[in-house]
ROLUMRO-40612 format. One line per field, with one value per residue: y negated, x negated, z of N, C-alpha, C, O in turn. Coordinates in pm, whole numbers. Layout:
n.py (Y, ...)
n.px (X, ...)
n.pz (Z, ...)
ca.py (Y, ...)
ca.px (X, ...)
ca.pz (Z, ...)
c.py (Y, ...)
c.px (X, ...)
c.pz (Z, ...)
o.py (Y, ...)
o.px (X, ...)
o.pz (Z, ...)
END
This chain:
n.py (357, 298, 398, 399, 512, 822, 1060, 1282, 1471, 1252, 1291, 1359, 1336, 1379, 1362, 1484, 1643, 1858, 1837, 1618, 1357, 1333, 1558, 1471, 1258, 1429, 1620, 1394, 1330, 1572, 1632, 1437, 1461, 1511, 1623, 1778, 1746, 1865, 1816, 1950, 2052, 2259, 2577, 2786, 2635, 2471, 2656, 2760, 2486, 2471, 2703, 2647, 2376, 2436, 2653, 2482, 2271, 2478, 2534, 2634, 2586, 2342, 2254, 2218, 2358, 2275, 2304, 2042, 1846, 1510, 1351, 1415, 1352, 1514, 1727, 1604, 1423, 1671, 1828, 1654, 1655, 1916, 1904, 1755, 1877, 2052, 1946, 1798, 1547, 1241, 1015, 883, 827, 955, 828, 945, 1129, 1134, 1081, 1103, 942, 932, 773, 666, 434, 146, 101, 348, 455, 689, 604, 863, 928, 641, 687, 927, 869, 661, 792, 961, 868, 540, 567, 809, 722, 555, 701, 883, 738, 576, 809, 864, 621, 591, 791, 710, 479, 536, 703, 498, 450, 299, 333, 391, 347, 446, 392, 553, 365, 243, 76, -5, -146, -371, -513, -486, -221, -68, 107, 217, 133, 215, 329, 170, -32, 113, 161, -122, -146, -30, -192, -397, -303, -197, -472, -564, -409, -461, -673, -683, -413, -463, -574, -324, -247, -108, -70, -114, -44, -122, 177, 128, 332, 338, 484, 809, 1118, 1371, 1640, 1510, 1308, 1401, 1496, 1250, 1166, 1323, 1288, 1218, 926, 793, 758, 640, 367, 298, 373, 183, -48, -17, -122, 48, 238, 480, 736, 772, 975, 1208, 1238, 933, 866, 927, 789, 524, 649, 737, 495, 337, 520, 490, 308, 152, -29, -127, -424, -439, -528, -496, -540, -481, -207, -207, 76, 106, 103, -132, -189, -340, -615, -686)
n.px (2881, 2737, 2474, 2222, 2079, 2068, 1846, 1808, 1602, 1440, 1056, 888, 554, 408, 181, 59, 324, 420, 489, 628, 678, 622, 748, 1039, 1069, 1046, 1246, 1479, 1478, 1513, 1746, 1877, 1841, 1597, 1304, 992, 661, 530, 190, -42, -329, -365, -284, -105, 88, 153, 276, 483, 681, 754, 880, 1065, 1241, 1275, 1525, 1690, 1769, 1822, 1722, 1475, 1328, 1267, 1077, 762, 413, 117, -221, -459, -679, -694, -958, -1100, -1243, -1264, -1089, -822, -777, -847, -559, -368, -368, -257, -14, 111, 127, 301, 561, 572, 598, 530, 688, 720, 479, 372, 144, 152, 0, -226, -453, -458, -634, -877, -756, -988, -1196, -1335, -1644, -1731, -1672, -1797, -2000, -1957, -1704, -1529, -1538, -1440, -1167, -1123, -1190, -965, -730, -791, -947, -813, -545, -626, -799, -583, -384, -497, -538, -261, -165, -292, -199, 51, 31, -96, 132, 293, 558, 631, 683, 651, 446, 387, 281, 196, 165, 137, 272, 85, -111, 17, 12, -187, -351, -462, -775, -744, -905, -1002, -802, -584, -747, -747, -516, -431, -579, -465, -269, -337, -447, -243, -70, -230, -281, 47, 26, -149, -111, 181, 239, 213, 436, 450, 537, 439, 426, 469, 532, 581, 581, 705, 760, 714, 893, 647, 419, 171, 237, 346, 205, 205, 514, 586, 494, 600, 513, 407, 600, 824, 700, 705, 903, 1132, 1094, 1160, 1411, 1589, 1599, 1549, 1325, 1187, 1306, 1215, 1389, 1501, 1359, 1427, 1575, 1470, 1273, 1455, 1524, 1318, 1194, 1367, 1557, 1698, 1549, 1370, 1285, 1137, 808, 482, 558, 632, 758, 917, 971, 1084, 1273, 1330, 1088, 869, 951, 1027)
n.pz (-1155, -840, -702, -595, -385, -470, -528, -740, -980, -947, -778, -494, -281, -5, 207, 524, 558, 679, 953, 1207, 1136, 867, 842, 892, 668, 442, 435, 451, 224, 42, 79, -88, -317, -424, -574, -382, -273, -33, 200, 371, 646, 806, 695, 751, 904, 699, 499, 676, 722, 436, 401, 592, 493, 204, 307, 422, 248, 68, -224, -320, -523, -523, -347, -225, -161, -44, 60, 220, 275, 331, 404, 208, -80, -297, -270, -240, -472, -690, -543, -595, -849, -881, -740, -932, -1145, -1020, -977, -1221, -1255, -1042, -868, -603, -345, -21, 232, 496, 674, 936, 1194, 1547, 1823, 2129, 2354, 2416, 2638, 2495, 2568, 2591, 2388, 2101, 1822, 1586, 1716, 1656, 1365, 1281, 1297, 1140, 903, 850, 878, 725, 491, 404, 337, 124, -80, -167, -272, -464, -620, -657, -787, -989, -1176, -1195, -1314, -1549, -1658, -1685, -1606, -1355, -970, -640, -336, -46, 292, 613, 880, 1182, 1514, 1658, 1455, 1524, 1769, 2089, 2185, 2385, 2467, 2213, 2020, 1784, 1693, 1613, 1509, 1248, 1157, 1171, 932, 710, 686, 588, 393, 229, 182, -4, -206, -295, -430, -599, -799, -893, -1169, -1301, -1218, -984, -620, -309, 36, 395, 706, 1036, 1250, 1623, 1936, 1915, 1899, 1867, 1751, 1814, 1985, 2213, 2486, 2587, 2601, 2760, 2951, 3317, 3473, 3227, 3052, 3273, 3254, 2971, 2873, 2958, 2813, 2558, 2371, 2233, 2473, 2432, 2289, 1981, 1682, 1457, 1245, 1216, 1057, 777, 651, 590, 408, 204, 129, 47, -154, -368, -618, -452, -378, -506, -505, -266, -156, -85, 231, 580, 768, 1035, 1242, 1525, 1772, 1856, 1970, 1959, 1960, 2219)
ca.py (371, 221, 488, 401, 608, 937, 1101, 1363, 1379, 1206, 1373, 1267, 1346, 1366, 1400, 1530, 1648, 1972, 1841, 1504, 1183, 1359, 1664, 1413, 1240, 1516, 1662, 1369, 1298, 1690, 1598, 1311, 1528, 1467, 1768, 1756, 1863, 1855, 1854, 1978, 2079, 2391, 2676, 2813, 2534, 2431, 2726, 2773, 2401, 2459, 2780, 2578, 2285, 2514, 2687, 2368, 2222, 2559, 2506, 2706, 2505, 2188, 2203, 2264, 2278, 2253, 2279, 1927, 1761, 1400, 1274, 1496, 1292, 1619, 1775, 1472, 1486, 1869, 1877, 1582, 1701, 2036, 1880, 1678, 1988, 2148, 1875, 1709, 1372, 1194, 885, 852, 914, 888, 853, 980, 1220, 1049, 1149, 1012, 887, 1018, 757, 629, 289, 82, 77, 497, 537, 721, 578, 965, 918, 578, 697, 1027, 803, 575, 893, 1028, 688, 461, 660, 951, 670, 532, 831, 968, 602, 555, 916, 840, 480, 613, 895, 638, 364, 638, 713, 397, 363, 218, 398, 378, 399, 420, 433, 548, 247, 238, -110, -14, -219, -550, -496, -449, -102, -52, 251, 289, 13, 230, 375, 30, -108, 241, 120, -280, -187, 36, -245, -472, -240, -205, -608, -631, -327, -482, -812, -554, -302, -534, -583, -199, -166, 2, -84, -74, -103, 27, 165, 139, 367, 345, 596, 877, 1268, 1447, 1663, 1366, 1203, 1493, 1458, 1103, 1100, 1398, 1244, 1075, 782, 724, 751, 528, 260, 266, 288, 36, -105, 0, -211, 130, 311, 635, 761, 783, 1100, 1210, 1203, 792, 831, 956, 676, 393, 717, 725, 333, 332, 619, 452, 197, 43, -92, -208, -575, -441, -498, -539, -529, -390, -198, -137, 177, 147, 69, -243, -198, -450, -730, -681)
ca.px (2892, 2685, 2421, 2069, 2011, 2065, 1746, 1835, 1539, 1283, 975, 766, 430, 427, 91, 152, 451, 428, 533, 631, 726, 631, 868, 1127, 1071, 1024, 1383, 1586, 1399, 1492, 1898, 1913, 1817, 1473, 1165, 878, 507, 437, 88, -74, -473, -298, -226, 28, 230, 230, 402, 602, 795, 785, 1002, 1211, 1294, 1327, 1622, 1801, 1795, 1883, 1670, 1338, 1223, 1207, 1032, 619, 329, -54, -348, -605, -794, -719, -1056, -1236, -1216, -1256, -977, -718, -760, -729, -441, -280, -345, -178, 127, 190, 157, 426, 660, 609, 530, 491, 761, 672, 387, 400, 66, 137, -80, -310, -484, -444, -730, -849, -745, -1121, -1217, -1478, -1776, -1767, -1673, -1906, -1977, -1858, -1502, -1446, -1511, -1315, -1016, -1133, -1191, -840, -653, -811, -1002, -735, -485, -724, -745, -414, -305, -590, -475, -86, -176, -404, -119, 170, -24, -66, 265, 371, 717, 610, 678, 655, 377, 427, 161, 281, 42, 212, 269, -44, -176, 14, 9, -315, -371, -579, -811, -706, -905, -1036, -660, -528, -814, -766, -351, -450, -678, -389, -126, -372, -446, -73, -43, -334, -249, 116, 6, -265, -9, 310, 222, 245, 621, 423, 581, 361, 474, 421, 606, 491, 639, 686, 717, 815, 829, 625, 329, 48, 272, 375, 141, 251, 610, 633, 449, 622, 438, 412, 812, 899, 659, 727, 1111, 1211, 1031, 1220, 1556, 1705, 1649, 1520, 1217, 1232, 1309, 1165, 1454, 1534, 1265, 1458, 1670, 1348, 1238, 1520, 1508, 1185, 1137, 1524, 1597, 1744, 1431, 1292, 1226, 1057, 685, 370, 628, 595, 873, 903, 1083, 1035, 1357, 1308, 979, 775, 1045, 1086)
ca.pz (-1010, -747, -621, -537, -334, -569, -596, -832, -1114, -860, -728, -375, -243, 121, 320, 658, 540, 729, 1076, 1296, 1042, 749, 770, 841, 548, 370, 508, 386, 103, -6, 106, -153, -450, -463, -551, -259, -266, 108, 244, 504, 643, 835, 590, 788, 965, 594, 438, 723, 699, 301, 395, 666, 396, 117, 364, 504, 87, -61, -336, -299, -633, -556, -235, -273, -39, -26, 190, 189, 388, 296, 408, 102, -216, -396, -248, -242, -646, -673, -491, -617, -952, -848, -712, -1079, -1230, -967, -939, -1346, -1242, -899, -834, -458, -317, 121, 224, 624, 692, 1040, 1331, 1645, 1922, 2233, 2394, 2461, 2613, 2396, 2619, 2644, 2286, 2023, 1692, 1517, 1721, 1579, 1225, 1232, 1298, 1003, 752, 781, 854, 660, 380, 337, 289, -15, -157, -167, -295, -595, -691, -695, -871, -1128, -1206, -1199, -1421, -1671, -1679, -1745, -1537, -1199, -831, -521, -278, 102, 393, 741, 946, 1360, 1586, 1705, 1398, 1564, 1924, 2159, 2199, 2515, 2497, 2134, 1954, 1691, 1613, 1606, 1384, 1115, 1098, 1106, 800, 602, 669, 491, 205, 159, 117, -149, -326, -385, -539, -701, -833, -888, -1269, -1303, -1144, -865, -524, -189, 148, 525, 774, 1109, 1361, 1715, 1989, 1844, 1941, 1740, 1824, 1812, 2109, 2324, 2627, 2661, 2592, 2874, 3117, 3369, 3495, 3159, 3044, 3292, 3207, 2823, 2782, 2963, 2712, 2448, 2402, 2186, 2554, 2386, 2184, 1824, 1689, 1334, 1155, 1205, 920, 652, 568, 508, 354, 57, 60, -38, -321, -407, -699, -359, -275, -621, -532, -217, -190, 36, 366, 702, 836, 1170, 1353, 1711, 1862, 1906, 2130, 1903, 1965, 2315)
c.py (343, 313, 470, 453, 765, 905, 1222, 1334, 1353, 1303, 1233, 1395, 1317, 1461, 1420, 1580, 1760, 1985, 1664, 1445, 1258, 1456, 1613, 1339, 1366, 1575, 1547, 1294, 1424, 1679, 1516, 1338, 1523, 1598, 1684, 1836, 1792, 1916, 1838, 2072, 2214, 2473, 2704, 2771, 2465, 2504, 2730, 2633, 2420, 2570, 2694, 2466, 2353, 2593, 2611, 2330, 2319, 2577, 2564, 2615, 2388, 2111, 2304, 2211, 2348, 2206, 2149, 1853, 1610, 1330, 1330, 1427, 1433, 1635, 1725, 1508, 1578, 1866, 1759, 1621, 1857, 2016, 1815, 1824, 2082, 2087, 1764, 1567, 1400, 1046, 802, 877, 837, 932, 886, 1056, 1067, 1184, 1053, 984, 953, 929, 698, 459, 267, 108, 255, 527, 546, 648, 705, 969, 812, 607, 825, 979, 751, 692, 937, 911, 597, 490, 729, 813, 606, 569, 880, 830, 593, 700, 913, 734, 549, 733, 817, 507, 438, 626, 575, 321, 362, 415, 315, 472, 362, 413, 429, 485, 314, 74, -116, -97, -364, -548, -462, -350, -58, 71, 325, 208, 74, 327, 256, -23, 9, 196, 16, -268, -128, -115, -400, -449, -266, -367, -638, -525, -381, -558, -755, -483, -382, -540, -459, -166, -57, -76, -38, -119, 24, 39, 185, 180, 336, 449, 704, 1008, 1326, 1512, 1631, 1314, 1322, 1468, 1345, 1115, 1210, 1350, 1149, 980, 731, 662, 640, 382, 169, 257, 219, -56, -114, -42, -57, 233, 466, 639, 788, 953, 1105, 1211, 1073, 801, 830, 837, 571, 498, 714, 592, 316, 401, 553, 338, 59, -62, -165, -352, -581, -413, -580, -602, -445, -333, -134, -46, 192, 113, -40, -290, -330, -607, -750, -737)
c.px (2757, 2583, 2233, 2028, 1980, 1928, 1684, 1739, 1401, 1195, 851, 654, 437, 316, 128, 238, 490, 478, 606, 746, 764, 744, 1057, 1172, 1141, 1214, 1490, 1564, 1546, 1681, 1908, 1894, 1697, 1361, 1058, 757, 505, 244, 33, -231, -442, -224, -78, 159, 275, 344, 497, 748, 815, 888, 1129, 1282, 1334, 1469, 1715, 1822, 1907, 1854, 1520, 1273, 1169, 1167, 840, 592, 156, -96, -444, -569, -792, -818, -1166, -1161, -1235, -1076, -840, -698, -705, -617, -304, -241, -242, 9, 186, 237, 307, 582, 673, 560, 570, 568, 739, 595, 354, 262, 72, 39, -185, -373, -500, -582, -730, -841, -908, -1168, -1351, -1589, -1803, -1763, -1794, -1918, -1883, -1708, -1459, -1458, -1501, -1235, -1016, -1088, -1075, -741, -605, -839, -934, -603, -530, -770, -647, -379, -372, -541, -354, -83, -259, -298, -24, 152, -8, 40, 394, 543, 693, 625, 652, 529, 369, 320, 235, 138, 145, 211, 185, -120, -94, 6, -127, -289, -464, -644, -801, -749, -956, -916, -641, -604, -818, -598, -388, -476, -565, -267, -203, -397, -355, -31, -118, -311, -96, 71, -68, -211, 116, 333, 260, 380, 550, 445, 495, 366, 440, 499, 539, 600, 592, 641, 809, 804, 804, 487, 197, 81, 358, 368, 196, 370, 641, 565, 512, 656, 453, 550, 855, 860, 658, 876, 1162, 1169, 1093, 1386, 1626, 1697, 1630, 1395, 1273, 1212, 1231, 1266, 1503, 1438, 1314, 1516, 1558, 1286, 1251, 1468, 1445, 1125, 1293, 1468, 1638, 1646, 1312, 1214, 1113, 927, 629, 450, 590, 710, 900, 996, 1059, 1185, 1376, 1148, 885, 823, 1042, 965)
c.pz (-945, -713, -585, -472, -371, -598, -670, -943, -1037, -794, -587, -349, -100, 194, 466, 650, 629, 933, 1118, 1164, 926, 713, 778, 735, 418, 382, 418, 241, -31, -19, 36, -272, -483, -452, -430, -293, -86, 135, 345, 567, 730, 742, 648, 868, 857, 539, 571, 734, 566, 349, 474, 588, 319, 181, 388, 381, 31, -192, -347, -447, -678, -429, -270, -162, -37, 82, 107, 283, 328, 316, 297, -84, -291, -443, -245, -418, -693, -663, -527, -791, -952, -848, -847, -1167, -1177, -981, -1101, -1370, -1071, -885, -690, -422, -174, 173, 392, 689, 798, 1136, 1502, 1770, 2066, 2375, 2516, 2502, 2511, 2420, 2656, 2461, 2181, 1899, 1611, 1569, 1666, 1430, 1193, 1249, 1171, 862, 754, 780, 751, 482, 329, 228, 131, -117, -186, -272, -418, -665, -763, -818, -1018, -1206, -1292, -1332, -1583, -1781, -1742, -1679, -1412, -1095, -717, -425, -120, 213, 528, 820, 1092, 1389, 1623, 1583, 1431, 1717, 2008, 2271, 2307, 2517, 2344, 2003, 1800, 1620, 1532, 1509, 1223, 1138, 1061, 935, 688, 585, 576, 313, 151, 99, -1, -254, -439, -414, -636, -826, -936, -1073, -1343, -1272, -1024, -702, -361, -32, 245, 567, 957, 1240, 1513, 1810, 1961, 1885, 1859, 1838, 1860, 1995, 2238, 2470, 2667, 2682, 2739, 2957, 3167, 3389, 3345, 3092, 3139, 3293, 3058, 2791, 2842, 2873, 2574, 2403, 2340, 2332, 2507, 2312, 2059, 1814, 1529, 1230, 1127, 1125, 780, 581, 522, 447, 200, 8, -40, -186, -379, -469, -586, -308, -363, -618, -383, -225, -74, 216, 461, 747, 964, 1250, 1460, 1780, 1934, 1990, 2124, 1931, 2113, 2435)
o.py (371, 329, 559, 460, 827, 805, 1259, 1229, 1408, 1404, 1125, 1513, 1205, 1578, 1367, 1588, 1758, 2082, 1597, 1486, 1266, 1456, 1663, 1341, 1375, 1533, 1589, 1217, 1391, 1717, 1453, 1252, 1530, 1659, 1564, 1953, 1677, 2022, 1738, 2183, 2294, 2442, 2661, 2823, 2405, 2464, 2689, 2658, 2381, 2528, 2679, 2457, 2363, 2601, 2653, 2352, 2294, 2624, 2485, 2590, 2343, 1995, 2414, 2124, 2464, 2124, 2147, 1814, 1580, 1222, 1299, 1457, 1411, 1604, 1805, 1593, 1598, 1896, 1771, 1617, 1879, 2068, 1825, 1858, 2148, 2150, 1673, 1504, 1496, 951, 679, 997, 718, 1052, 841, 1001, 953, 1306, 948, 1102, 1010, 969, 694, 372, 346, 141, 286, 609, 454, 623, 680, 1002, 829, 543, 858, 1056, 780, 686, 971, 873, 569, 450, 746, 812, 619, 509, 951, 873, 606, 687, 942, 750, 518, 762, 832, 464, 411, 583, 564, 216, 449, 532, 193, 593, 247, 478, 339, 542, 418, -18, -232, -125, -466, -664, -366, -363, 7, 160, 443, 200, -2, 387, 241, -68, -16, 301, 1, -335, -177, -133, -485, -505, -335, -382, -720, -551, -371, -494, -779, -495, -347, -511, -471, -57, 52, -148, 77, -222, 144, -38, 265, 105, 312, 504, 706, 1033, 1356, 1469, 1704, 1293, 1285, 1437, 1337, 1079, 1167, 1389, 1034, 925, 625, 545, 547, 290, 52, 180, 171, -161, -205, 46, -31, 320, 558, 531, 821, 1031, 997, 1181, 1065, 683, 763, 805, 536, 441, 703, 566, 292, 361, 619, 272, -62, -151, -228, -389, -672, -309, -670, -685, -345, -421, -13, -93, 297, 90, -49, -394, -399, -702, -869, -745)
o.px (2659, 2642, 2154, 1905, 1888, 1881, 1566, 1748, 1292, 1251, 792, 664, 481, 329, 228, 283, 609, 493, 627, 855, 877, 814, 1155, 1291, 1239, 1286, 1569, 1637, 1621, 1737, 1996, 1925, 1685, 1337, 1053, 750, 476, 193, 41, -235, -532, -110, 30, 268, 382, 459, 611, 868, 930, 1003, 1245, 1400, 1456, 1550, 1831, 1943, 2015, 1934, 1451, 1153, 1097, 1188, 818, 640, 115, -58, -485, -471, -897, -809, -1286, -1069, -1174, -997, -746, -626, -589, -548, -186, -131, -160, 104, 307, 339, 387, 687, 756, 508, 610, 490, 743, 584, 322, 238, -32, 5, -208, -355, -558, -616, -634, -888, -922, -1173, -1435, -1662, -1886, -1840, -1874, -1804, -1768, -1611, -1351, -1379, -1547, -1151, -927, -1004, -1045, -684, -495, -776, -952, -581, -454, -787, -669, -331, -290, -503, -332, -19, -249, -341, -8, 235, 58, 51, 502, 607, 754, 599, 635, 509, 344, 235, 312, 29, 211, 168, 150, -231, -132, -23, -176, -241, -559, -579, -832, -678, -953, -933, -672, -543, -879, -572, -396, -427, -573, -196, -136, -385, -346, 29, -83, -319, -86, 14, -49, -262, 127, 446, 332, 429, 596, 350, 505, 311, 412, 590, 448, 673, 474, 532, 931, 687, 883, 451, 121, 3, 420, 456, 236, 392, 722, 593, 516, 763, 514, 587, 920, 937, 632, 943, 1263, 1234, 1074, 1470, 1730, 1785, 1699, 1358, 1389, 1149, 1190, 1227, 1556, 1409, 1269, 1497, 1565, 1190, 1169, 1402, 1471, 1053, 1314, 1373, 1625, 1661, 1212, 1121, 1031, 892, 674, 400, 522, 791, 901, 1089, 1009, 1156, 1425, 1116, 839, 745, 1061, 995)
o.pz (-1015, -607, -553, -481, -318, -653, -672, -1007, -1053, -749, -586, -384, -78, 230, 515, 764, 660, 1008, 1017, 1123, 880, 612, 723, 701, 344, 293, 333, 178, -123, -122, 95, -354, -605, -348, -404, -329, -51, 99, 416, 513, 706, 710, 607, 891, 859, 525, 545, 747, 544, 336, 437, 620, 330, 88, 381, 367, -21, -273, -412, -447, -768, -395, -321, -90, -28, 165, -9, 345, 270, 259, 295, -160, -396, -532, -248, -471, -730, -761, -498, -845, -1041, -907, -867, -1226, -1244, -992, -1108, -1462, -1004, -892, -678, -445, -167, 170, 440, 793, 758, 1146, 1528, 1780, 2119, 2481, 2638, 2415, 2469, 2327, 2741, 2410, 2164, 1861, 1574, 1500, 1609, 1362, 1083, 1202, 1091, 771, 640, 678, 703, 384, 209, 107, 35, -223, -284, -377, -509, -781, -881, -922, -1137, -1318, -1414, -1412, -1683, -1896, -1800, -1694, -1350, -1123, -710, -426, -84, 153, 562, 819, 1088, 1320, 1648, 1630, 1372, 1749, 1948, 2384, 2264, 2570, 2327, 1903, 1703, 1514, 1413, 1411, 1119, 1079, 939, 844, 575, 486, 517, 204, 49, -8, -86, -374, -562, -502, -755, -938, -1053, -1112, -1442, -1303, -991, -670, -317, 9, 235, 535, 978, 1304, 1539, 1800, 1972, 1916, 1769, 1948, 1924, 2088, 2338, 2551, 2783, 2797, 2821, 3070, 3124, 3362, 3332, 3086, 3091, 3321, 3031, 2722, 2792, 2872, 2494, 2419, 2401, 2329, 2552, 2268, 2037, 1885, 1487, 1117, 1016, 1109, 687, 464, 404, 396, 109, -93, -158, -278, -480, -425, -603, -224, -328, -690, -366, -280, -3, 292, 438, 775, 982, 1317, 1502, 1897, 2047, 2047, 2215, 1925, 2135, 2554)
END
């Protein structure tokens, strides 16, 4: 029987996992049979989605969750080593976890604001990814490695050039890692959300001036919600998605097309 998407057996890794993208991931990841280490740099907005997943599953044992700071090569290690140990091995590993911009033009911004965007962005993603890869190589039977990039790495981002250039740079990693990887059975692709409600995009999506200048913009006529994640979620840690590599996939509702 036919099932690729059965992820009964499989284990993911899910930075950020503790809110927005990631806990949608994480969510239908957990609905498809699949164990979870979520992580998250808030102790207690971590345990508290590890209890709210562990409740909606029904399975308190095959949902995990850790504190790190993806921009601390220590701590990335540590904690990735932690999660093998919790979860056995590591089949997916979703490198989401970001931070978003303050919305600064060029000619005001600091050098230290464009490279705290870089260190959790660019860097966390690099880390998290050389961890998973160096696990997965090991191991010997491939995986899957994901990076949540935005359209802000194809679109001109006004005010947001040092977001936009910390996605550009992940959606390039992701292309050189698969041709990199591919030899391994290790699978590497982005996904690059739109506008989505989560608590990164709050301020904007309620304002307004701004609402009615962005969804008409949007041919689906709505903001993305965090669960339109789950499904390129399964895909991806899924057999379904085996021949995919070094792709971009875009969830915006069209906005990128339009």
């Amino acid at each position: 029987m036919y099932q690729p998407f059965n992820l009964s057996g499989r284990s993911a890794v899910i930075t950020g996992g503790n809110g927005g993208i990631g806990l949608g991931m994480a969510r239908a990841l957990l609905a498809s049979g699949a164990s979870v280490a979520i992580w998250g740099s808030n102790p207690d907005k971590t345990e508290a989605a590890r209890a709210k997943l562990a409740q909606e599953c029904g399975d308190d044992q095959r949902v995990h969750a850790f504190v790190c700071d993806v921009s601390d090569e220590r701590a990335v290690n540590d904690t990735f080593a932690a999660s093998v140990a919790a979860l056995g091995k590591v089949d997916a590993c979703f490198a989401n976890a970001g931070v978003s911009s303050k919305g600064t033009p060029l000619v005001e911004m600091e050098l230290d604001e464009f490279r705290r965007v870089q260190r959790v962005n660019v860097e966390g993603v690099f880390l998290t990814f050389r961890a998973a890869a160096r696990h997965m190589i090991e191991r010997g039977e491939g995986g899957s490695l994901i990076a949540t990039a935005s359209t802000a790495a194809v679109e001109g981002a006004a005010r947001n050039s040092h977001y936009g250039a910390s996605k550009g740079a992940v959606t390039s990693m992701v292309r050189a890692l698969a041709v990199e990887l591919a030899r391994h059975r290790i699978r590497v692709n982005s996904i690059l959300p739109g506008w989505i409600v989560t608590d990164m995009t709050e301020r904007s999506v309620n304002n307004e001036k701004f609402a009615a200048a962005v969804l008409p913009r949007i041919p689906a006529r709505r903001w993305g919600e965090i669960d339109d994640f789950g499904g390129i979620a399964v895909y991806l840690a899924s057999d379904a998605s085996s021949y995919a590599t070094g792709e971009q996939f875009m969830i915006d509702g069209g906005y990128t097309k339009f």
